[in-house]
C-alpha positions in Angstrom: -95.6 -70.1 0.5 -95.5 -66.9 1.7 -98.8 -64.4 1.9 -97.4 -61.9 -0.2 -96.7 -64.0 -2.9 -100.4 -65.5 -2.2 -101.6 -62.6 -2.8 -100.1 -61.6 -5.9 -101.1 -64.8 -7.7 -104.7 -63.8 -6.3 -104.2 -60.4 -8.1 -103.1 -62.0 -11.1 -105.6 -64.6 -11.4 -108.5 -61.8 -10.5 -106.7 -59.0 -12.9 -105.3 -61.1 -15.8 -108.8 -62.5 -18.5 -105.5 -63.5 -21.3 -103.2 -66.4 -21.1 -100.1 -63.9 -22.0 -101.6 -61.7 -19.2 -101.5 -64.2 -16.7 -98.2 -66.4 -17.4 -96.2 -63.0 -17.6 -96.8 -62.0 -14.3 -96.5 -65.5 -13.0 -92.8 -65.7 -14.6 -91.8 -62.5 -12.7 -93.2 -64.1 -9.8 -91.0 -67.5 -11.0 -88.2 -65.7 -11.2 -88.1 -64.0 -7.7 -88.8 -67.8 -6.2 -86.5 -69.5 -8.1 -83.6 -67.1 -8.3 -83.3 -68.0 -11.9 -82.2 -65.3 -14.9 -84.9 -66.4 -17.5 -88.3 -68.4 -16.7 -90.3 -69.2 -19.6 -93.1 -71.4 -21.0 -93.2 -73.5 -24.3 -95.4 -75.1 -26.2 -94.9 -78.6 -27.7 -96.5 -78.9 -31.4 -99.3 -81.5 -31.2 -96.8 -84.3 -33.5 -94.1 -83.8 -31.0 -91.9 -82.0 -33.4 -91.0 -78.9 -32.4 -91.2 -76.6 -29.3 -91.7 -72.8 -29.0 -91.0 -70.9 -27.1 -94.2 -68.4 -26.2 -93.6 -66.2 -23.4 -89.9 -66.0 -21.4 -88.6 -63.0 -19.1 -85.1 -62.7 -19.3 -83.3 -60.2 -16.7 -79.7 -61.2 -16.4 -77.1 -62.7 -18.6 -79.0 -65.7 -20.1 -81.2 -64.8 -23.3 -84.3 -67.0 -23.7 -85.8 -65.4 -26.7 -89.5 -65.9 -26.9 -90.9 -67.2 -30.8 -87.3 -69.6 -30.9 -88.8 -72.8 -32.0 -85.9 -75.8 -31.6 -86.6 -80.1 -32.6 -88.3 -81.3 -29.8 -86.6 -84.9 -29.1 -82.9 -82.2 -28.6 -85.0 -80.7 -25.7 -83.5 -80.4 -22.3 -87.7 -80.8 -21.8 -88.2 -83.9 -23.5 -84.7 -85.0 -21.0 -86.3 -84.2 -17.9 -89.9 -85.7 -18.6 -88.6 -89.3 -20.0 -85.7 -89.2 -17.0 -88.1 -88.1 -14.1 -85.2 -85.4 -13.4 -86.8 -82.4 -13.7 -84.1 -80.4 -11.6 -80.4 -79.9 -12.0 -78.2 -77.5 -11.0 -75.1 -79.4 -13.4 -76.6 -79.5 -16.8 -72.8 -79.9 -18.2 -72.4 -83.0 -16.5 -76.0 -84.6 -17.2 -76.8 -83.5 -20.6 -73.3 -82.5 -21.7 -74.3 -83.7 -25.3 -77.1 -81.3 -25.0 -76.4 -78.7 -28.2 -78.9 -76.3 -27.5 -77.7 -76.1 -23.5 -74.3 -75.5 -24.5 -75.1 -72.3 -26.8 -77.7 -70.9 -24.5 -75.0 -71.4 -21.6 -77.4 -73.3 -18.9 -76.3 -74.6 -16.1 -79.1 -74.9 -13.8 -82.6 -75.8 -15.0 -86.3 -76.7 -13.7 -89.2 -78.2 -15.7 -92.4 -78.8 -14.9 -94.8 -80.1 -17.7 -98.2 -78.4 -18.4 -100.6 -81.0 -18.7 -104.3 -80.5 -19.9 -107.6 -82.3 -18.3 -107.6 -84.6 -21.0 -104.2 -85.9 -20.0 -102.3 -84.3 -23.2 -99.3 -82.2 -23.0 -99.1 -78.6 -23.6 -95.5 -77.6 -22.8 -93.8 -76.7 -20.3 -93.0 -74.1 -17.5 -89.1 -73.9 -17.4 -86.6 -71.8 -14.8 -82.6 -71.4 -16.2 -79.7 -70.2 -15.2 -75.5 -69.6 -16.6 -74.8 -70.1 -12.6 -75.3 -72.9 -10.1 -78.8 -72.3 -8.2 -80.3 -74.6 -5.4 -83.7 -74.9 -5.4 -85.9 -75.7 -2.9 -88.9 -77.7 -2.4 -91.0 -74.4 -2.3 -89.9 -73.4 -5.4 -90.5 -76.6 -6.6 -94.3 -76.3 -5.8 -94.7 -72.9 -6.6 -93.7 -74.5 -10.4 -95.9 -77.1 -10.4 -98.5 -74.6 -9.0 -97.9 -72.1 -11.9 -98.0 -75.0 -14.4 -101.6 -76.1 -13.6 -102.9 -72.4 -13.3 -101.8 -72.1 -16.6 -103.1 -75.1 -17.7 -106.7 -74.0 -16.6 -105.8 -70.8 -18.4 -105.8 -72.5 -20.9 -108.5 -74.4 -21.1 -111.0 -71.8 -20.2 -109.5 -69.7 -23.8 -110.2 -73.1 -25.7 -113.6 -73.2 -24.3 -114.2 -69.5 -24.8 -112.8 -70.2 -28.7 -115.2 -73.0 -28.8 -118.2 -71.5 -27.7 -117.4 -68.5 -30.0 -117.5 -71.0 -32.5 -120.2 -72.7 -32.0 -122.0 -68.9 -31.2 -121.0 -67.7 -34.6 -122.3 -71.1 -36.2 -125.8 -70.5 -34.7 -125.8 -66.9 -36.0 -124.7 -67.7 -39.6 -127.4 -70.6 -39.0 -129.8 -68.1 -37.9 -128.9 -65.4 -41.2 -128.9 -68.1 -43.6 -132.0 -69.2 -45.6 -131.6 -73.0 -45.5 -132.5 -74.0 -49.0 -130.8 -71.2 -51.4 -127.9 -70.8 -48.7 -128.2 -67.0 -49.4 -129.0 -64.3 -46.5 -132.4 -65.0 -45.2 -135.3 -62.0 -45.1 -133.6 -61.1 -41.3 -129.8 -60.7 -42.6 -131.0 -58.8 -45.5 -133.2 -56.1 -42.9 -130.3 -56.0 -40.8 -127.7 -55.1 -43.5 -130.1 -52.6 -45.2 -129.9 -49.6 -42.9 -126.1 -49.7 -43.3 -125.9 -49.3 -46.9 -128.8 -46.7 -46.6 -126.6 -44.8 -44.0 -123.6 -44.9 -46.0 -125.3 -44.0 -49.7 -127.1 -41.0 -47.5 -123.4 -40.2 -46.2 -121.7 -40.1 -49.7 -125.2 -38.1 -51.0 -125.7 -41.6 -53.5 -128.9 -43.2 -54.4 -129.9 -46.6 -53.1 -130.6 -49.4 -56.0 -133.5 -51.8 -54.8 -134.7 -54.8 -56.8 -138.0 -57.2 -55.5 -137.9 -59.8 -57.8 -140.6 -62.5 -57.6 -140.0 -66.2 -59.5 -143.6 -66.0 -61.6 -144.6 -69.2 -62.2 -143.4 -70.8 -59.3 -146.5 -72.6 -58.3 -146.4 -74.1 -62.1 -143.5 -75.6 -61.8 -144.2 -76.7 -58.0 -147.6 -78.3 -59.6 -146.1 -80.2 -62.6 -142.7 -81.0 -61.5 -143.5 -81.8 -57.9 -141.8 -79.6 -54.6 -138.7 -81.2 -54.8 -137.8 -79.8 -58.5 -139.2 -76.9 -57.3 -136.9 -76.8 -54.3 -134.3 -77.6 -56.9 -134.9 -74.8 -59.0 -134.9 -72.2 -56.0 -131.6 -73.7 -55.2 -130.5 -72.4 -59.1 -131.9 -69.5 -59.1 -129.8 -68.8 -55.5 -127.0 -69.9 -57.2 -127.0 -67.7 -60.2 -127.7 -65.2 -57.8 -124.8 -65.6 -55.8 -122.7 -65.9 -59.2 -124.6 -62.6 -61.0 -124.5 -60.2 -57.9 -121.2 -58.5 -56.5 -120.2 -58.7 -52.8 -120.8 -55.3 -52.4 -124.2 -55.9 -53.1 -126.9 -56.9 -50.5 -128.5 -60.3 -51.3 -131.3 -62.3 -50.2 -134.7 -64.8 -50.0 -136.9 -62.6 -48.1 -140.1 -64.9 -49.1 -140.7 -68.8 -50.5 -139.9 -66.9 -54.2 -138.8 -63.6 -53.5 -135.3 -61.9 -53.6 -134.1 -58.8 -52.7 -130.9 -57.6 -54.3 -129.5 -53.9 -53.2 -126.8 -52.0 -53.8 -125.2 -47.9 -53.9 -126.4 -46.0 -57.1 -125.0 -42.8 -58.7 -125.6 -39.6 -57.4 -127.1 -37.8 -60.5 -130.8 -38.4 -60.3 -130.8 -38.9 -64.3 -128.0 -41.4 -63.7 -130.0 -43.5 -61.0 -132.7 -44.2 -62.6 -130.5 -45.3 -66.0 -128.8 -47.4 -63.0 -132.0 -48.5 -62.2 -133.3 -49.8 -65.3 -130.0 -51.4 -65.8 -130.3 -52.9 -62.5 -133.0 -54.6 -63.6 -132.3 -55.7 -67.0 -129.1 -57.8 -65.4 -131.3 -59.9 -63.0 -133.9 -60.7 -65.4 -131.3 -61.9 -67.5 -129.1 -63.5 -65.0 -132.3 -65.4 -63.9 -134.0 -66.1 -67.6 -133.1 -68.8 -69.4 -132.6 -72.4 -69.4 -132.1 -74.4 -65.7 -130.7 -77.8 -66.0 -132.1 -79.3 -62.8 -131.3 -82.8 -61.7 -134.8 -84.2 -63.0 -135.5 -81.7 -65.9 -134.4 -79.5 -67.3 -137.0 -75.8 -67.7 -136.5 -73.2 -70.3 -137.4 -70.3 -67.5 -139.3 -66.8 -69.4 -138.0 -65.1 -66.2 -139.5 -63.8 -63.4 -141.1 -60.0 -62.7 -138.8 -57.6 -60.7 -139.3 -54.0 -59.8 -136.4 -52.2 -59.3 -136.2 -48.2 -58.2 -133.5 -45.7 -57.3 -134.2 -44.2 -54.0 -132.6 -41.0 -52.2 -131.6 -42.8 -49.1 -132.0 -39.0 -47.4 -136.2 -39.1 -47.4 -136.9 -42.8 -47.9 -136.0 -45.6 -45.5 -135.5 -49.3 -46.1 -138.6 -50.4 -45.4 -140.2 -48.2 -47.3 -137.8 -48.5 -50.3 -138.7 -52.1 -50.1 -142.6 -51.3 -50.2 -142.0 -49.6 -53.1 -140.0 -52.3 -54.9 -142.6 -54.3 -54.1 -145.4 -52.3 -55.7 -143.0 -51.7 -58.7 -142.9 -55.6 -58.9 -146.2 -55.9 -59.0 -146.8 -53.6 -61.7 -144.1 -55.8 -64.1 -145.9 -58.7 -63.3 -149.1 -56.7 -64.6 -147.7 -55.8 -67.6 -145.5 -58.8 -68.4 -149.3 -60.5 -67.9 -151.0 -58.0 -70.6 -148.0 -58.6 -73.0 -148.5 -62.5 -72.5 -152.1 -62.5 -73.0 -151.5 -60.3 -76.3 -149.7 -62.6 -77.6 -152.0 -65.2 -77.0 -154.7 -63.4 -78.8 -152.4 -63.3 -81.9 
């Protein structure tokens, strides 16, 4: 192998991070060793039904074109893997039955399969030419060379895609409030600022509603935790039926819930939003709750909910005030129950 062509595969393999990158310059590179008018690579559908053809370089007469998918088993491929003749320079006289060689015009061709660590079969890495072409046993390792490059290519983008994977599990894990399956308290901080920033943008208010489940503890007490983990799960639920996805949702606390959103712009007209912000959660989350070892006829729980000019007041402060706005429904829901005892 000569150095230059060394060092261009080094180049490649230190320049290219994509497999596209890297099998398009190794095809040129194909091409120049084997003499061949199109060099291309396939890849063989798991059920060994079809192959496609992903990336070809065509420069002379013969037109591999790449995204042409043909039956896998009429493959010129599939030939040359179960014959052990991977070479030919007279495909007329071998394969003369072969369809797809006769309209693509082939008369020399070279395969090399792809093969993965796990022993499975990619593709292949293919040279063809309309004339007669000798190759030699240098081209016929610089294939097999290109074919396991690209097979580690390969594998290092399925590992990448898996460790993405997995990476985006642990953060959805790690946003996600285990029991209700809503946005935990951290999501909810994080998305916040964003809504903030855009209401300030468009000179909108910013809807905030604390709700808190009152008696909680109650129901904890005489139902036991696990109806009471049940009835968190509900109230997620309704939550997440009640609440539209441009709306910012979350358990921020063991029975609080956070639900944000854009307001109007009139002032008048935010805090109208506001109040019917609120009535809409209380009764989204009043009523009855048929768990799965009672069933509770819920009064609802307090909530404050406020209209905030996202120019002079920042989340966490919005939040505070929510909070204190909260508080003082749970006062006066408290009065009104106590009044009614008295009656």
């Amino acid at each position: 192998m000569s150095d230059n062509l060394i060092e261009r595969i080094s180049s490649a393999l230190e320049s290219e991070y994509t497999l596209e990158g890297l099998v398009r310059q190794l095809l040129e590179m194909l091409e120049l060793v084997t003499n061949m008018e199109s060099t291309y690579l396939t890849r063989i559908e798991p059920d060994n039904s079809q192959q496609h053809i992903l990336f070809s370089r065509n420069t002379r007469k013969m037109q591999i074109p790449e995204g042409l998918s043909v039956p896998w088993d009429d493959t010129l491929c599939k030939r040359a893997l179960d014959e052990g003749k991977r070479y030919t320079c007279d495909v007329a006289g071998i394969w003369g039955d072969s369809q797809a060689a006769k309209d693509l015009g082939i008369h020399t061709y070279v395969s090399t399969p792809v093969m993965l660590s796990d022993g499975s079969l990619y593709g292949t890495l293919c040279a063809a030419s309309t004339e007669h072409r000798e190759l030699s046993e240098r081209s016929e390792q610089v294939l097999q060379l290109f074919a396991q490059l690209i097979a580690q290519q390969i594998q290092n983008e399925q590992l990448l895609k898996k460790l993405q994977q997995a990476n985006a599990a642990l953060t959805a894990v790690s946003y996600t409030d285990e029991l209700t399956k809503l946005p935990n308290r951290r999501a909810v901080f994080e998305q916040l600022p964003q809504l903030f920033e855009h209401a300030s943008d468009e000179s909108h208010y910013v809807l905030v509603a604390f709700t808190d489940l009152d008696n909680f503890k109650q129901i904890n007490d005489q139902y036991g935790h696990e109806t009471g983990d049940d009835f968190l799960s509900a109230v997620g639920q309704r939550l997440k039926e009640g609440v539209s996805d441009a709306e910012i949702l979350g358990r921020v606390g063991g029975d609080e819930f956070i639900v944000a959103g854009e307001g109007p712009a009139d002032f008048d007209e935010a805090q109208r939003a506001a109040h019917e912000f609120k009535t809409r959660l209380k009764n989204l989350l009043s009523g009855e709750y048929k768990l799965h070892s009672c069933t509770i006829n819920y009064e609802g729980p307090s909530i404050g909910a406020i209209a905030i000019n996202p120019a002079v007041t920042d989340p966490d402060q919005a939040i505070h005030e929510a909070d204190q706005a909260m508080y003082l429904d749970k006062k006066h829901r408290r009065m009104d129950h106590d009044a009614e005892n008295r009656e």
